[in-house]
MARVEX-737938 format. One record per residue (C-alpha): residue number from 1; residue in three letters; x, y, z. Coordinates in nm, 4 decimals. Each point is the difference from the previous one (the first is absolute). Layout:
BEGIN
[NUM,'ALA',[X,Y,Z]]
...
REM end
This chain:
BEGIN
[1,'UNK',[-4.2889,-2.9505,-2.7517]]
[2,'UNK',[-0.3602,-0.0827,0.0654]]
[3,'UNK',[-0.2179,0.3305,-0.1217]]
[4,'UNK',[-0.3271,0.0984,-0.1014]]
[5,'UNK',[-0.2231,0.3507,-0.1209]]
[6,'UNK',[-0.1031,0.0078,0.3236]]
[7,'UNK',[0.3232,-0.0685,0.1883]]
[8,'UNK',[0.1710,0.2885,-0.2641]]
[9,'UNK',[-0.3250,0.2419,0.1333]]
[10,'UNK',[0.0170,-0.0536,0.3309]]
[11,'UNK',[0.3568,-0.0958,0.1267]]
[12,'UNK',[0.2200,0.2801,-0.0719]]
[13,'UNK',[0.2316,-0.1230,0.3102]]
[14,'UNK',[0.2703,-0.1539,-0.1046]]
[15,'UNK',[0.0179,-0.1943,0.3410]]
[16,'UNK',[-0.3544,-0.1109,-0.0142]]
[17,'UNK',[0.0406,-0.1238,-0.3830]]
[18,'UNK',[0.2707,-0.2109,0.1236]]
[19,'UNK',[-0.2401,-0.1616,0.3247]]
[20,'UNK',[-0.2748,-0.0871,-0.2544]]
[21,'UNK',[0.2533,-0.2101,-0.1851]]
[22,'UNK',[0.1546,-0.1565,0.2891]]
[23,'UNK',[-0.3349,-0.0884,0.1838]]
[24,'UNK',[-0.2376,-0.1537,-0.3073]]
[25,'UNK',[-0.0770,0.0818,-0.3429]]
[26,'UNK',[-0.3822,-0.0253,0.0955]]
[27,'UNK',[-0.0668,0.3854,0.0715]]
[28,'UNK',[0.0808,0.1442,-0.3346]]
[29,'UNK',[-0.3957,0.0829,-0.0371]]
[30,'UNK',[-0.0772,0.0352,0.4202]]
[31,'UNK',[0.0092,0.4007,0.0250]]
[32,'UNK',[-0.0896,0.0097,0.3614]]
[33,'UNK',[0.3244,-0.1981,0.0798]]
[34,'UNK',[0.2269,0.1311,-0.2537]]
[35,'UNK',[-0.0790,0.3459,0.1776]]
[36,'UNK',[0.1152,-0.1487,0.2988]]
[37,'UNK',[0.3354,-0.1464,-0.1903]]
[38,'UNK',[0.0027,0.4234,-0.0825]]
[39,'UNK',[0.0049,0.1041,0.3517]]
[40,'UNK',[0.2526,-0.2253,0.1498]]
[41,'UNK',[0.2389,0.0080,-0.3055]]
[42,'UNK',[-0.0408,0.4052,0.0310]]
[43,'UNK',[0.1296,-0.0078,0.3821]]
[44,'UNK',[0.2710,-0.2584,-0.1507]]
[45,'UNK',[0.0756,0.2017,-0.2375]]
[46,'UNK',[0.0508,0.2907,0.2910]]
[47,'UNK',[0.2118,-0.1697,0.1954]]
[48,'UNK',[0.2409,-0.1274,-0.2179]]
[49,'UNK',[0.0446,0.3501,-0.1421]]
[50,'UNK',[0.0677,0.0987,0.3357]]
[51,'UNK',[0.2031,-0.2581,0.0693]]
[52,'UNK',[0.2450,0.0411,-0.2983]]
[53,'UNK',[0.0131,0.3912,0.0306]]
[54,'UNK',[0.1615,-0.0425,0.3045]]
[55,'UNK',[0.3359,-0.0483,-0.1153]]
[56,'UNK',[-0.0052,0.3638,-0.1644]]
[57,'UNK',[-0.1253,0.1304,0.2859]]
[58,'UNK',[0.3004,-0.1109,0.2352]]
[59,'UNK',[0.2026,0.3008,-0.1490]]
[60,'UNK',[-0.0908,0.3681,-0.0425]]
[61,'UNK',[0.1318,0.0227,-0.3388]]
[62,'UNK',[-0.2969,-0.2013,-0.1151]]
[63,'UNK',[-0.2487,0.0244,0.2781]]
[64,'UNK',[-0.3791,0.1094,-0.0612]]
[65,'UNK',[-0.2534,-0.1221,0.2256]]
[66,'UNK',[0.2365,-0.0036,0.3130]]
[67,'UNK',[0.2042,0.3016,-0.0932]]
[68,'UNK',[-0.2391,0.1844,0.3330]]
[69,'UNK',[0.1820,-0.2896,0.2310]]
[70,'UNK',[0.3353,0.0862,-0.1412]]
[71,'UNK',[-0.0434,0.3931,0.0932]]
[72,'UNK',[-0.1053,-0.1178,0.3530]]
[73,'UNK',[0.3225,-0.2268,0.0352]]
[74,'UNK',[0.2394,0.2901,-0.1205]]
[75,'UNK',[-0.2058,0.2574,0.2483]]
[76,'UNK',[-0.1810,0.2056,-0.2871]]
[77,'UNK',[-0.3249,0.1279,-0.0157]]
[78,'UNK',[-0.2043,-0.1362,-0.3212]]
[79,'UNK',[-0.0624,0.2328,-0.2893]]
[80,'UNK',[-0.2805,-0.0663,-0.1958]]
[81,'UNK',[0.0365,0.2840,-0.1829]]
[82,'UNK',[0.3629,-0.1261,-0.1676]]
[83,'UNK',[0.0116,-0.2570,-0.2257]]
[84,'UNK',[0.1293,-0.2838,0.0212]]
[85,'UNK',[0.3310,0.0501,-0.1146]]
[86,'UNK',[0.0285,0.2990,0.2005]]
[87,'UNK',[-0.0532,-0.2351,0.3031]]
[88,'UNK',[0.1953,-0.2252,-0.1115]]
[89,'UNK',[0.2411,0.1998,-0.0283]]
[90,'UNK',[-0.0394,0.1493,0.3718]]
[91,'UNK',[0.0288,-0.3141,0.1667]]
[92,'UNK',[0.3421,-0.0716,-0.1883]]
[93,'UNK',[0.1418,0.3464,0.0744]]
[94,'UNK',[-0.1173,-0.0571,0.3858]]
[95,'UNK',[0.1900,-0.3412,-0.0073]]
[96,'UNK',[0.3561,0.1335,-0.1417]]
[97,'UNK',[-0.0051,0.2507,0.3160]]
[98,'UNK',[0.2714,-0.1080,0.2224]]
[99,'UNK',[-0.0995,-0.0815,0.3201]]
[100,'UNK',[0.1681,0.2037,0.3161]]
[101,'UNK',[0.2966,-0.1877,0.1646]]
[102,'UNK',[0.0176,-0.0193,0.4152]]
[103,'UNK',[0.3327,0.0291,0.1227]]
[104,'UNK',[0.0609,-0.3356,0.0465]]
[105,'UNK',[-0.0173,-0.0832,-0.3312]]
[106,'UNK',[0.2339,0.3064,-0.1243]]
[107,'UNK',[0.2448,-0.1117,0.2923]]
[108,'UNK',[-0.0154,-0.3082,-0.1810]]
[109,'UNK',[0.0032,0.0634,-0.3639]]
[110,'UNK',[0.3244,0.3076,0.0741]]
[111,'UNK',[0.1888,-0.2305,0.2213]]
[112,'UNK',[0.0161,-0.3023,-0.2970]]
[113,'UNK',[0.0733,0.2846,-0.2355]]
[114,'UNK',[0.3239,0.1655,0.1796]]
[115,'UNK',[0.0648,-0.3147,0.2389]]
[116,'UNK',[0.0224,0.1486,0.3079]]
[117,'UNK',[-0.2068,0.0700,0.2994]]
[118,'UNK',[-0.3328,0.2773,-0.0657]]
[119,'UNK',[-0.1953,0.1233,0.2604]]
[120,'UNK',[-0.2902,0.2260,-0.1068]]
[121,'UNK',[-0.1498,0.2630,0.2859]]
[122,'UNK',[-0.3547,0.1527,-0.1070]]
[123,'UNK',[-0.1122,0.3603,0.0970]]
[124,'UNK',[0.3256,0.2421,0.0279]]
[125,'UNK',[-0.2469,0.2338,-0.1723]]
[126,'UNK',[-0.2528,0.0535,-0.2339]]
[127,'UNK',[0.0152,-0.3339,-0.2653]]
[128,'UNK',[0.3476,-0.0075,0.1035]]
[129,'UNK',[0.1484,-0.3010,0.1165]]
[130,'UNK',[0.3524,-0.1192,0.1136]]
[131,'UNK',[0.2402,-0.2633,-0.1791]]
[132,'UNK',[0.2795,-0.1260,0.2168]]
[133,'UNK',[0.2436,-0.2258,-0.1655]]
[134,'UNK',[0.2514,-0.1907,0.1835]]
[135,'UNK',[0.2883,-0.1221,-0.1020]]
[136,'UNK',[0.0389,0.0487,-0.4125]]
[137,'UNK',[0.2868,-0.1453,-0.1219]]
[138,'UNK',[0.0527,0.2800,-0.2832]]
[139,'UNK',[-0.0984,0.3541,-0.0593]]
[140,'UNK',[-0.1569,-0.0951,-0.3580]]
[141,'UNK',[-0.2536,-0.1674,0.2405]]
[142,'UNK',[-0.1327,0.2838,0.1068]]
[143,'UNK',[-0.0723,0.1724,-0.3628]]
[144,'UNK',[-0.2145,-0.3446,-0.0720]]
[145,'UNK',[-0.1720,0.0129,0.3285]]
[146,'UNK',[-0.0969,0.3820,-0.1214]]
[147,'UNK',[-0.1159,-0.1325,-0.3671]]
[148,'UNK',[-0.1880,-0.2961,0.2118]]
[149,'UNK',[-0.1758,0.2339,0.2269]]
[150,'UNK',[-0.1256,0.1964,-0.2499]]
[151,'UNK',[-0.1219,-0.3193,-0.2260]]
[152,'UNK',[-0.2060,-0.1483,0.3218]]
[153,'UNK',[-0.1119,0.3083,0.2295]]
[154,'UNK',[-0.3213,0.1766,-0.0145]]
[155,'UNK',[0.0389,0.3448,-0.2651]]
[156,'UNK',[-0.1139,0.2116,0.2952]]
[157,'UNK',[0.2223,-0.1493,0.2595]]
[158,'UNK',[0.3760,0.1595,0.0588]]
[159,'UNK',[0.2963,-0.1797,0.1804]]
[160,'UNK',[0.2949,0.0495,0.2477]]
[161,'UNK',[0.3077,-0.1753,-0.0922]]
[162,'UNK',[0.2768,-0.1523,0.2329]]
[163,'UNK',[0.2622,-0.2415,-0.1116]]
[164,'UNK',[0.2854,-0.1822,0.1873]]
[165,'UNK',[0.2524,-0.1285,-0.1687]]
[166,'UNK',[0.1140,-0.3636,0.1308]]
[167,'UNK',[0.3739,0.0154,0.1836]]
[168,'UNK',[0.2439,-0.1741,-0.2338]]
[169,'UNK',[0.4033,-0.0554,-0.0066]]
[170,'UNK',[0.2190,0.1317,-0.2806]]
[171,'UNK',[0.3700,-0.0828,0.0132]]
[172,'UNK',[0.2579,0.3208,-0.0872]]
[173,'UNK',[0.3879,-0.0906,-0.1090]]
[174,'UNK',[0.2231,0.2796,0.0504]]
[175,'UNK',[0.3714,-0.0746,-0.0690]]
[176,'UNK',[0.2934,0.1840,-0.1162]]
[177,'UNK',[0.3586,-0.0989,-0.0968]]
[178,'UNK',[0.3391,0.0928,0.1726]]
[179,'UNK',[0.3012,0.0133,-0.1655]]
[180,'UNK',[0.3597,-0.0538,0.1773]]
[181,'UNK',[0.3537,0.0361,-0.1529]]
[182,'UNK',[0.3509,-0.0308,0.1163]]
[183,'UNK',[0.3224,0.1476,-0.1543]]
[184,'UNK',[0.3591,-0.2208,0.0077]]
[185,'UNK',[0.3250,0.1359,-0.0953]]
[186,'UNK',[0.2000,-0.2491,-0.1732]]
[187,'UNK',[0.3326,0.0500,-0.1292]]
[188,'UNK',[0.0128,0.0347,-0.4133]]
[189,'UNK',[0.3271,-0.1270,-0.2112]]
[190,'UNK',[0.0325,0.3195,-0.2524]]
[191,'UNK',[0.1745,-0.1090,-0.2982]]
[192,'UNK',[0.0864,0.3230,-0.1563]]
[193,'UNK',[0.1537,0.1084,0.3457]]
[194,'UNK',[0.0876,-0.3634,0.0844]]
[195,'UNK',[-0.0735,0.0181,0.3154]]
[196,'UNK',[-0.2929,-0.0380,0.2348]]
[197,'UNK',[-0.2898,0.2687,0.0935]]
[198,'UNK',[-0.3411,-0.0215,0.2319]]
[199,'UNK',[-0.3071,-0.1027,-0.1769]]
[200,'UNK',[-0.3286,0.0426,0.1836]]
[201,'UNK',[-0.2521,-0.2779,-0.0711]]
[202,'UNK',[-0.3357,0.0484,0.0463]]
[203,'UNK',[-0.2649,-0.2799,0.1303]]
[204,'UNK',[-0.3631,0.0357,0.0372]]
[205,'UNK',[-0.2922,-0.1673,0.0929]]
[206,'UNK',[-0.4047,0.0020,0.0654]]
[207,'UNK',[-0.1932,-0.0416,0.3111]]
[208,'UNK',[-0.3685,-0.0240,-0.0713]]
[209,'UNK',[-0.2603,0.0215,0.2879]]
[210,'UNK',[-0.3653,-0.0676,0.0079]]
[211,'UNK',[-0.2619,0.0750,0.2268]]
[212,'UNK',[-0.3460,-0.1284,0.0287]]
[213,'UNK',[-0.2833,0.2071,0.1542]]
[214,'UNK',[-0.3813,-0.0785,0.0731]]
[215,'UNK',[-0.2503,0.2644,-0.0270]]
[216,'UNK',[-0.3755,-0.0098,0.0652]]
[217,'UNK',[-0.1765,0.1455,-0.3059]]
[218,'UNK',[-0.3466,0.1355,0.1593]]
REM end
């Protein structure tokens, strides 16, 4: 790289040492225009800085000039007298807040949860609100919708809850068994007494009958 004493003196820009040597080698000794090499290089030299800090500055974790913009995008006053962790530090607690949910998305986010039908009724009383679910196809729905509720609603805000269980069939068998008999007299041959006596013989059987009946299980 072209350099002289004077150029070492004079150009302490790192940008406007590199325009000397791209433009001529002929102003090593001209100090008039090797300030002027200074003063653009030194705006250069700003820019570029500028340009490259940039991509720190598009989180809060490593922001420092534009950490002021942040606090305005997360609604916070700025705090000179914190430093700049502290700030930092603000601006990341602010941004883990969870946001308040409008009905419409809690009808939404309840009724994927327990598949069934949620209406949600603002206002029965103070931060009180009503839940109305339609149609849940189990009661161990209706413990989650609880443990849901209390994941996505506001700390301050209380709840009314209805449930209605969905209509569904069950079958019921009921049967029982009968049992019939009949008693014959035959006549017996005796051979001690050689002769004949009445036998009774005995004959059973089994009638089994069923019956089928539909209930609605509310």
């Amino acid at each position: 790289m072209y350099n002289t004493e004077l150029m070492q003196k004079i150009l302490t820009s790192e940008q406007g040492r590199k325009a000397v040597n791209r433009v001529t080698h002929k102003y090593g000794d001209a100090e008039i225009m090797l300030h002027l090499f200074q003063c653009i290089g030194l705006e250069f030299d700003k820019h570029i800085g500028l340009t490259e800090s940039v991509v720190s500055e598009v989180v809060p974790d490593t922001a420092t000039w534009s950490i002021s913009i942040w606090e305005g995008m997360v609604g916070l006053n700025p705090d000179d007298s914190l430093t700049l962790e502290e700030r930092r530090q603000r601006i990341k607690d602010k941004r883990t807040i969870r946001s308040p949910q409008n009905p419409s998305i809690l009808e939404a986010i309840l009724s994927n949860h327990v598949h069934a039908n949620v209406r949600i009724t603002e206002n029965l009383g103070k931060n009180r609100f009503g839940v109305y679910i339609d149609g849940i196809s189990s009661v161990r729905y209706i413990e989650e919708a609880k443990k849901k509720l209390s994941e996505i609603k506001q700390a301050h805000m209380t709840y009314n809850l209805q449930c209605a269980l969905k209509s569904t069939e069950v079958y019921l068998y009921t049967g029982g068994f009968i049992q019939k008999y009949k008693v014959i007299t035959l006549p017996v041959y005796d051979a001690v007494r050689r002769t004949y006596v009445r036998g009774a013989l005995s004959t059973c059987g089994v009638v089994q009958k069923c019956k089928v009946m539909t209930l609605k299980e509310a």
